[in-house]
N, CA, C and O of each residue as an XYZ file, in Angstrom:
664
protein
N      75.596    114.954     92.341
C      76.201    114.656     93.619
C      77.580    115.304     93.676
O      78.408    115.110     92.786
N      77.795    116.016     94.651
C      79.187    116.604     94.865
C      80.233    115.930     96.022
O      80.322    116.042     97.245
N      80.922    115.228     95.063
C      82.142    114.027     96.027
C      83.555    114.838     95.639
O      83.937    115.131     94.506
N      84.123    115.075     96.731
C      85.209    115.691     96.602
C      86.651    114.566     96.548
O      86.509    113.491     97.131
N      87.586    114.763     96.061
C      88.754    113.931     96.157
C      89.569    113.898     96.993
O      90.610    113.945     96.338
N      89.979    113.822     98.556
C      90.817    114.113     99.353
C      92.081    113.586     99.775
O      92.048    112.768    100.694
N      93.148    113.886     99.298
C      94.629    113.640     99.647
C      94.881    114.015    101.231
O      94.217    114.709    102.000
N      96.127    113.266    101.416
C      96.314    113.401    103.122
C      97.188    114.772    102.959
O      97.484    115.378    103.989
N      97.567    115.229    101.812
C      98.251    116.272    101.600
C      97.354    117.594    101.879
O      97.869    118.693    102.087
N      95.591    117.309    101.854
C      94.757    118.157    102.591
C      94.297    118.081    103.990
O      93.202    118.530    104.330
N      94.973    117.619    104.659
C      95.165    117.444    105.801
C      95.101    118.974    106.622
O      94.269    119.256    107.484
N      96.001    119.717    106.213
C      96.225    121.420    107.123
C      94.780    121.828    107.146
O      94.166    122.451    108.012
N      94.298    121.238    105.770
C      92.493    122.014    105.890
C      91.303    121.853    105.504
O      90.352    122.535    105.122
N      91.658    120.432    105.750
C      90.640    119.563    105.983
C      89.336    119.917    106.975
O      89.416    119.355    108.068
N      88.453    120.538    106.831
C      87.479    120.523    107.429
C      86.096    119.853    106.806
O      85.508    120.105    105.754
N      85.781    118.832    107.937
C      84.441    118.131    107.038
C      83.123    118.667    107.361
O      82.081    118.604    106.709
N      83.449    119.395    108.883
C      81.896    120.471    108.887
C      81.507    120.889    107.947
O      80.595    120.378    107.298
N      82.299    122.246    107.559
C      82.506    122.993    106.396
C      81.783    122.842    105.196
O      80.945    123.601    104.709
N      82.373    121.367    104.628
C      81.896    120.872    103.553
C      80.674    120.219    103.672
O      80.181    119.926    102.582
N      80.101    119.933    104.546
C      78.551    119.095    104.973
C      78.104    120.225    104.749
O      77.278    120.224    103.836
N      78.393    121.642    105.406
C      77.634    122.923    105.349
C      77.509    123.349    104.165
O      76.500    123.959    103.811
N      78.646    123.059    103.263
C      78.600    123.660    101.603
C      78.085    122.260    100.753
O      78.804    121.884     99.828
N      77.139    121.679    100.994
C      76.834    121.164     99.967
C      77.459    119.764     99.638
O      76.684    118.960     99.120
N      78.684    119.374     99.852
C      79.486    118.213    100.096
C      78.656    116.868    100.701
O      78.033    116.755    101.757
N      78.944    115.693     99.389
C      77.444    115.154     99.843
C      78.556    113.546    100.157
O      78.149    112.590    100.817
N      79.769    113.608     99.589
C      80.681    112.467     99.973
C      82.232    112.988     99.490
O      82.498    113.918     98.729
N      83.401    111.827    100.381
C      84.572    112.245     99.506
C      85.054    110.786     99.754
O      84.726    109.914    100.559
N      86.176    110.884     98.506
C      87.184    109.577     98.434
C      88.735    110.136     99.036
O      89.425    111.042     98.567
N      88.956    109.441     99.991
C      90.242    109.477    100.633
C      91.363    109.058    100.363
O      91.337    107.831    100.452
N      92.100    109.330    100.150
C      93.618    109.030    100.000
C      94.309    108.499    101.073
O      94.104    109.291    101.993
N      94.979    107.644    101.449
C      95.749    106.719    102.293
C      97.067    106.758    101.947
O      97.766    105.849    102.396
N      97.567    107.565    101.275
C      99.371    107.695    101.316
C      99.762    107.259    102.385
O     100.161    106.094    102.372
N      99.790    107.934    103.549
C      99.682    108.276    105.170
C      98.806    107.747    105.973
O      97.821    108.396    106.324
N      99.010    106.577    106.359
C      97.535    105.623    107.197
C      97.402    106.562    108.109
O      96.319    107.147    108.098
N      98.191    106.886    108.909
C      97.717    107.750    110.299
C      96.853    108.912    110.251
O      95.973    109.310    111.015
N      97.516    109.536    108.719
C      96.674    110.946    108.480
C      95.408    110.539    107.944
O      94.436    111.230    108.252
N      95.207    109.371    107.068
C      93.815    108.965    106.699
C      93.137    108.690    107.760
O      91.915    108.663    107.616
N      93.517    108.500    108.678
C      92.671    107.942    109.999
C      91.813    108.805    110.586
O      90.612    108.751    110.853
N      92.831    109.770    110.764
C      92.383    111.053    111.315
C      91.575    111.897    110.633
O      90.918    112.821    111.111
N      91.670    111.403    109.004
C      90.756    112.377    108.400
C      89.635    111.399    108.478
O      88.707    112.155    108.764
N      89.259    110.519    108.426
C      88.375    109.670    108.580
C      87.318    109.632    109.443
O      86.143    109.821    109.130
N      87.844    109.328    110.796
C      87.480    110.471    111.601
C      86.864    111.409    111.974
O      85.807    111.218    112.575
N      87.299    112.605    111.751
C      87.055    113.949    111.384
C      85.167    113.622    110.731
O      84.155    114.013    111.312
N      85.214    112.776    109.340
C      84.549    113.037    108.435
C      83.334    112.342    109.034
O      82.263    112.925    109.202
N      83.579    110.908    109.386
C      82.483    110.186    110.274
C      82.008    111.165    111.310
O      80.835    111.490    111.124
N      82.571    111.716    112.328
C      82.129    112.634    113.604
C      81.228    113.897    112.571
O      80.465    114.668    113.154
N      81.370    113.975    111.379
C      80.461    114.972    110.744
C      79.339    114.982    110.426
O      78.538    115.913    110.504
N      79.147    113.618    109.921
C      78.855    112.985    109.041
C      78.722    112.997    107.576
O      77.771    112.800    106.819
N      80.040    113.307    107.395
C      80.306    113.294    105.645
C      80.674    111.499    105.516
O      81.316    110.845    106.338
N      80.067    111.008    104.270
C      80.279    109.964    104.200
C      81.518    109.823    103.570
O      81.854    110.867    103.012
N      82.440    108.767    103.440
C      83.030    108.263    102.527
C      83.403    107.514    101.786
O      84.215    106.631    102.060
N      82.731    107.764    100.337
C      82.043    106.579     99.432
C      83.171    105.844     98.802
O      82.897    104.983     97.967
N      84.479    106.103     99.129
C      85.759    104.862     98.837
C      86.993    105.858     99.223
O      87.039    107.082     99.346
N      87.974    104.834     99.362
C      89.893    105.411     99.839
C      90.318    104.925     98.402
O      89.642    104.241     97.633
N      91.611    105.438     98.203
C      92.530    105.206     97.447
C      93.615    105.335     98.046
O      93.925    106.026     99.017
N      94.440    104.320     97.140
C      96.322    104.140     97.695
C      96.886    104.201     95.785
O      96.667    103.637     94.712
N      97.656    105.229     96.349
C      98.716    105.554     95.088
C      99.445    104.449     95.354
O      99.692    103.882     96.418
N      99.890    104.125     93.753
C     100.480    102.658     93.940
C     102.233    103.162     93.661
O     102.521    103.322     92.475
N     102.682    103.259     94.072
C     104.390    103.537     93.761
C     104.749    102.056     93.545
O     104.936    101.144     94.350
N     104.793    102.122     91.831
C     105.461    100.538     91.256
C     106.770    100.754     91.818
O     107.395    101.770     92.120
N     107.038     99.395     91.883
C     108.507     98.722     92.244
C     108.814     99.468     93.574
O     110.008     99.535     93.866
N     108.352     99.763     94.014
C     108.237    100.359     95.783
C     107.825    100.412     96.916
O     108.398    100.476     98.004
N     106.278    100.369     96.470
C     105.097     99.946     97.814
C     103.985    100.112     97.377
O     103.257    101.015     97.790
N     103.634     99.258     96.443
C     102.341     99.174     96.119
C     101.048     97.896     96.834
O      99.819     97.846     96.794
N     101.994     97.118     97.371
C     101.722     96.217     98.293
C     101.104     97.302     99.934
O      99.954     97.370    100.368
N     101.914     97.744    100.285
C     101.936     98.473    101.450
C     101.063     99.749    101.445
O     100.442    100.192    102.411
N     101.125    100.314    100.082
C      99.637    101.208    100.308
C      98.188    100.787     99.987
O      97.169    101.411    100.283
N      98.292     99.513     99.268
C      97.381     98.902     99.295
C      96.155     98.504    100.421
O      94.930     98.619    100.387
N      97.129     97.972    101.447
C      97.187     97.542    102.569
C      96.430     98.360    103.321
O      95.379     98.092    103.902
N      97.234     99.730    103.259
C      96.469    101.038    104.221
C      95.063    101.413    103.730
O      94.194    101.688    104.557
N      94.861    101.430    102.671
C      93.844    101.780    102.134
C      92.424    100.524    102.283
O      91.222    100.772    102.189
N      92.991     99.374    102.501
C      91.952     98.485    102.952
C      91.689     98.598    104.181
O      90.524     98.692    104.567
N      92.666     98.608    104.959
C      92.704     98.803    107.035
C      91.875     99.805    107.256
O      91.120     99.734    108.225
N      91.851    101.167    106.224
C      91.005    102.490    106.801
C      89.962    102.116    106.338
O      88.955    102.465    106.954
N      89.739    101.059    104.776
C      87.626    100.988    104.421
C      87.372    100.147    105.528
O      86.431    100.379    106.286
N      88.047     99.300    105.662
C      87.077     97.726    106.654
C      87.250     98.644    108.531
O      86.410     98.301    109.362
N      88.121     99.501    108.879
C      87.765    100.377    109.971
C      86.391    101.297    109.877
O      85.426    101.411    110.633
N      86.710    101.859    108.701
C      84.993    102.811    108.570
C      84.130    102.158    107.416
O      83.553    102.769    106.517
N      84.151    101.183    107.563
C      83.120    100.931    106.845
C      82.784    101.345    104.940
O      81.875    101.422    104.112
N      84.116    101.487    105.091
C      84.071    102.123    103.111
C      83.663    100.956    102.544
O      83.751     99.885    103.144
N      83.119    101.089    101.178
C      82.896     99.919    100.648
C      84.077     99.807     99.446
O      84.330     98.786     98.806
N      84.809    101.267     99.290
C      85.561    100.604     97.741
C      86.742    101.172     97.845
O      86.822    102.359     98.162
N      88.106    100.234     97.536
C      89.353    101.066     97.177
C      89.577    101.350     95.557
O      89.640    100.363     94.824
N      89.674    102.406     95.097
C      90.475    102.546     94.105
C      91.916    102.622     94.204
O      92.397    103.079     95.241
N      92.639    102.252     93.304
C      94.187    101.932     93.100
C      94.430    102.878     92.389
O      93.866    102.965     91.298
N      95.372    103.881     92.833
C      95.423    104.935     91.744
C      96.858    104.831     90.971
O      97.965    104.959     91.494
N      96.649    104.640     89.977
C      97.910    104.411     88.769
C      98.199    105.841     88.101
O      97.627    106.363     87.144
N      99.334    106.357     88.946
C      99.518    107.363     87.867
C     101.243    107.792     87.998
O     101.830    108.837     87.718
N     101.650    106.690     88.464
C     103.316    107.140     88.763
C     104.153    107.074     88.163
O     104.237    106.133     87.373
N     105.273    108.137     88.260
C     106.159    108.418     86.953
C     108.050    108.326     87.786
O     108.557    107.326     88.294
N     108.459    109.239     87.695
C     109.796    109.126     87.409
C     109.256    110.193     89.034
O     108.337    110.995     89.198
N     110.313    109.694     89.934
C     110.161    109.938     91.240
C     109.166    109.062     92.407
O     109.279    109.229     93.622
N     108.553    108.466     92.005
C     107.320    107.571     92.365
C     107.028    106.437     91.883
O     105.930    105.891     91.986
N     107.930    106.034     91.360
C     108.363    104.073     91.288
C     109.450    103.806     90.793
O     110.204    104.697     90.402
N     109.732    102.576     90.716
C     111.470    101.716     90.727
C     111.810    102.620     89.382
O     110.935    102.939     88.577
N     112.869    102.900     89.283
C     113.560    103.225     88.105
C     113.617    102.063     87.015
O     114.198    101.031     87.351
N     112.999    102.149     85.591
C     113.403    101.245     84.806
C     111.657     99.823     85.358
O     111.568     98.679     84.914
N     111.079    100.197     85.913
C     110.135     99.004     85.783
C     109.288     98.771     84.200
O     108.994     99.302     83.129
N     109.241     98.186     84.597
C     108.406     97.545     82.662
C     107.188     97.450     83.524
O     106.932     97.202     84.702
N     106.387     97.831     82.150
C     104.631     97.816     81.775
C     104.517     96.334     82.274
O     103.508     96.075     82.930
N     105.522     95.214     82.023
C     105.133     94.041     82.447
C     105.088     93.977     84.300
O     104.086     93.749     84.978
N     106.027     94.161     84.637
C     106.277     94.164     86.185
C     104.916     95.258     87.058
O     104.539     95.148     88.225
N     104.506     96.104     86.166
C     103.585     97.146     86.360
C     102.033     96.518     86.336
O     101.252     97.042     87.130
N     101.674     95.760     85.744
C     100.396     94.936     85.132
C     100.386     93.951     86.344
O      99.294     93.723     86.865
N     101.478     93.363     86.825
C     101.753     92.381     87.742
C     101.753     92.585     89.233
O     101.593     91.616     89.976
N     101.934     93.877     89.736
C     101.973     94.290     90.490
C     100.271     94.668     91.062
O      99.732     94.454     92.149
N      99.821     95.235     89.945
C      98.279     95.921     89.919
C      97.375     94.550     90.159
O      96.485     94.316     90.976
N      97.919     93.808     89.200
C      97.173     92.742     89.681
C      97.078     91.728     91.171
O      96.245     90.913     91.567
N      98.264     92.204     91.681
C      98.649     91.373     92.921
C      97.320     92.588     93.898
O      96.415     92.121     94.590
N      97.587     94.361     93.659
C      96.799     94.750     94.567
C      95.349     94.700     94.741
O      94.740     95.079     95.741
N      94.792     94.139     93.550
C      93.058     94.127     92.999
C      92.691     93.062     93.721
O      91.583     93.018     94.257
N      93.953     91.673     93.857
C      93.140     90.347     94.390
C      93.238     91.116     95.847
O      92.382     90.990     96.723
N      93.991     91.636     95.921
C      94.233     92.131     97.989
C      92.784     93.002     98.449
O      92.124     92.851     99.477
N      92.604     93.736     97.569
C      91.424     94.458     98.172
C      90.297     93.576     97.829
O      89.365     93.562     98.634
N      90.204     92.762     96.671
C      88.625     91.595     96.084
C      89.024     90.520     97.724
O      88.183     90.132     98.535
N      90.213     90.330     97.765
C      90.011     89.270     98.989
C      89.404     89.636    100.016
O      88.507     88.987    100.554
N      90.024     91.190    100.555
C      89.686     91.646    101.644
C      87.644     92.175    101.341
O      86.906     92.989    101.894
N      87.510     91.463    100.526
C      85.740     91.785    100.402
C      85.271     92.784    100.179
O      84.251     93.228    100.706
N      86.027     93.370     99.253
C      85.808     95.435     99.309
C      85.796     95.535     97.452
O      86.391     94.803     96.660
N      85.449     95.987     97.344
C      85.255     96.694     95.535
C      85.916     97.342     95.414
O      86.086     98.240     96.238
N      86.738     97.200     94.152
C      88.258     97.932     93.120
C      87.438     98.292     92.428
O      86.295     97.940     92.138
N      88.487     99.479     92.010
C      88.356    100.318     91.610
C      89.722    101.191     90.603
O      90.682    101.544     91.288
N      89.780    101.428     89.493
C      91.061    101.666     88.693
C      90.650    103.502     88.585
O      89.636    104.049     88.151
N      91.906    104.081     89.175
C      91.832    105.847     88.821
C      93.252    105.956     88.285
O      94.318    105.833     88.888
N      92.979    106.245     86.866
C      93.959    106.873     85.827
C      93.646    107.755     85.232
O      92.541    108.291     85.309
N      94.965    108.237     84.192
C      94.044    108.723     83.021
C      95.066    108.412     81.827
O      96.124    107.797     81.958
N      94.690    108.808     80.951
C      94.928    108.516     79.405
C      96.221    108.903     79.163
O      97.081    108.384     78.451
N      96.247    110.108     80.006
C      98.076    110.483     79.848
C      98.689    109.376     80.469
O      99.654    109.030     79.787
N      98.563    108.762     81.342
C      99.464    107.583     81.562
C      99.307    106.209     81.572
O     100.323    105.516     81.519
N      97.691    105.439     81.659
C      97.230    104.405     81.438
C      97.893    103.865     79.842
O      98.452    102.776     79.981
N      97.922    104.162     79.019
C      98.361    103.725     77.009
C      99.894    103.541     77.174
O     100.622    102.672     76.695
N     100.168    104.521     77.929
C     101.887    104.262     77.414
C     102.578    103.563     79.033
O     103.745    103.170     79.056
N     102.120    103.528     79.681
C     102.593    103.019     81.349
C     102.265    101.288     81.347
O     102.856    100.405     81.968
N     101.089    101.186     80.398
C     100.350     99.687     80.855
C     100.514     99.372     79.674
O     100.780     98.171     79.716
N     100.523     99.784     78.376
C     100.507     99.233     77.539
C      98.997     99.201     76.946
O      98.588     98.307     76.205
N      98.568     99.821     77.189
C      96.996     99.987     77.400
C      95.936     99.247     77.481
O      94.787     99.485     77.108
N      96.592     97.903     78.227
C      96.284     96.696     78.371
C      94.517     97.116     78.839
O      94.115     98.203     79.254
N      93.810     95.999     78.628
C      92.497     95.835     78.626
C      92.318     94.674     80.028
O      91.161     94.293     80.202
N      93.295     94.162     80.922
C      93.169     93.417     81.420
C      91.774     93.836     82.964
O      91.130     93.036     83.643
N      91.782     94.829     82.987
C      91.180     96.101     83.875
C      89.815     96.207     83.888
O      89.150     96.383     84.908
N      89.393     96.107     82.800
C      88.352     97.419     82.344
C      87.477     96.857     82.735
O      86.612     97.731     82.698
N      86.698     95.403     83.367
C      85.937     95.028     84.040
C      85.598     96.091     85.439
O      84.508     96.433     85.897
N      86.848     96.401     85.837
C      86.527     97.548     87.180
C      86.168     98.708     86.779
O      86.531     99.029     85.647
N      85.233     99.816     87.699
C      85.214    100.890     87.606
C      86.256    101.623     87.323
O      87.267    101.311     87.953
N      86.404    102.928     86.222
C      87.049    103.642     86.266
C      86.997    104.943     86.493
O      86.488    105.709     85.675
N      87.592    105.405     87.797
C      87.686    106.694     88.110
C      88.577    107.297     86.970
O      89.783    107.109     86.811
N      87.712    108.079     86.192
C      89.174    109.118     84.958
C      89.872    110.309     85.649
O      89.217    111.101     86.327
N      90.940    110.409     85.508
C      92.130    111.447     85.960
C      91.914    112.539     84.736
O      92.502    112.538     83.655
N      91.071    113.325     85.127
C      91.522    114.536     83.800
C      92.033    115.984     84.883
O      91.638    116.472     85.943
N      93.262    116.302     83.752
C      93.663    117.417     84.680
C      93.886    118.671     83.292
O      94.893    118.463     82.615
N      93.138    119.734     82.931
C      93.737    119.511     81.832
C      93.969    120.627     81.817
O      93.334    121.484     81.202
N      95.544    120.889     82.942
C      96.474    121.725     82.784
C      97.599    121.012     82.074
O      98.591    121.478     81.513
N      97.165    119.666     82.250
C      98.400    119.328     81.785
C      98.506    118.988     80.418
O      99.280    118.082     80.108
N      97.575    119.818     79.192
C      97.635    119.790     77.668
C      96.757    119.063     77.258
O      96.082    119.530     76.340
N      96.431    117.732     77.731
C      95.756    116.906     76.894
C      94.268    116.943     76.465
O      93.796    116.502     75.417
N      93.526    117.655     77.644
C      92.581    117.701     77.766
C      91.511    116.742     76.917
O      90.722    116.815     75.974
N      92.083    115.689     78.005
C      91.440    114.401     77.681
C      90.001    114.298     78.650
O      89.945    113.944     79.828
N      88.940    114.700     77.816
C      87.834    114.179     78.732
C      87.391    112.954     78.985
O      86.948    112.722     80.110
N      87.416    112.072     78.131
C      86.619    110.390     77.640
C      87.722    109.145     78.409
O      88.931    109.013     78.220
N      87.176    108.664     78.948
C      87.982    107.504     79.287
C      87.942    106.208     78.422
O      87.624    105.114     78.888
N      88.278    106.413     77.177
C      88.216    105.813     76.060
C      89.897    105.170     75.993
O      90.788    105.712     75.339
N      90.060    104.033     76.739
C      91.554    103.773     76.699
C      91.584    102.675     78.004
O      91.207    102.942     79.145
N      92.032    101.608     77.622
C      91.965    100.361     78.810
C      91.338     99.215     78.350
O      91.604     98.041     78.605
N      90.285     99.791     77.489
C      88.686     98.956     77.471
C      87.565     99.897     77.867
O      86.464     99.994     77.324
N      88.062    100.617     78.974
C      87.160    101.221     78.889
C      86.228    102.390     78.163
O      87.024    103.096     77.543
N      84.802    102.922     77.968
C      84.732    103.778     77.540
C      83.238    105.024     77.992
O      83.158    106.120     77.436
């Protein structure tokens, strides 16, 4: 199955024809930007590309509450069934100085928000920052994990062997 990952940062070229035409069989949306998720949303329904879950980057000690939020408003509008919470923020993209504790606490406040709102969580990390960000707490690993491998960035971590999970 070919599910693409879509940020509102692909927004300029975003086309979901396109991708129905190439083979594109679902994508997961990004909600940084409620308005721009909307619109890509949208876009993707009038195609009919499905979209098999949203995600909200969680900016600890900043708005992890509030992208949470967006990312539930756009599944229960189209009908998504799952948010993933994407944990991967560093130095520019949450409070200066938050602890792994305040971080665990936070994640947990957004998992009951989307389980309340009747929708399926979902955890997208990866290994470069899940062990040393969380502590590599296991409190999680009951949820799906979307793995973050990027592996320009050295590690070339394939296995999502880290959380609990594996």
């Amino acid at each position: 199955m070919t599910v693409l990952d879509v940020s509102n940062y692909d927004e300029s070229t975003f086309d979901a024809e396109c991708m129905v035409a190439y083979g594109v069989e679902a994508i997961i949306l990004g909600c940084q930007r409620e308005a721009v998720a909307d619109r890509m949303a949208a876009k993707a329904k009038a195609a009919g590309l499905p979209i098999m879950a949203t995600y909200a980057f969680l900016y600890f000690g900043l708005d992890t509450v509030g992208q949470t939020e967006a990312a539930i408003r756009i599944s229960q509008k189209y009908g998504i069934p799952r948010v993933f919470l994407d944990c991967e923020s560093g130095t520019g993209t949450e409070k200066a100085g938050i602890s792994t504790v305040e971080r665990v606490g936070e994640l947990r406040t957004c998992v009951a928000l989307v389980e309340d709102a009747g929708l399926a969580c979902g955890i997208y990390t990866g290994a470069f920052w899940w062990p040393p960000m969380r502590g590599n707490t296991t409190l999680f690993a009951h949820l799906p994990l979307w793995h973050a491998a990027y592996y320009n960035d050295g590690t070339k971590q394939q296995a999502g062997n880290y959380g609990g999970w594996t």
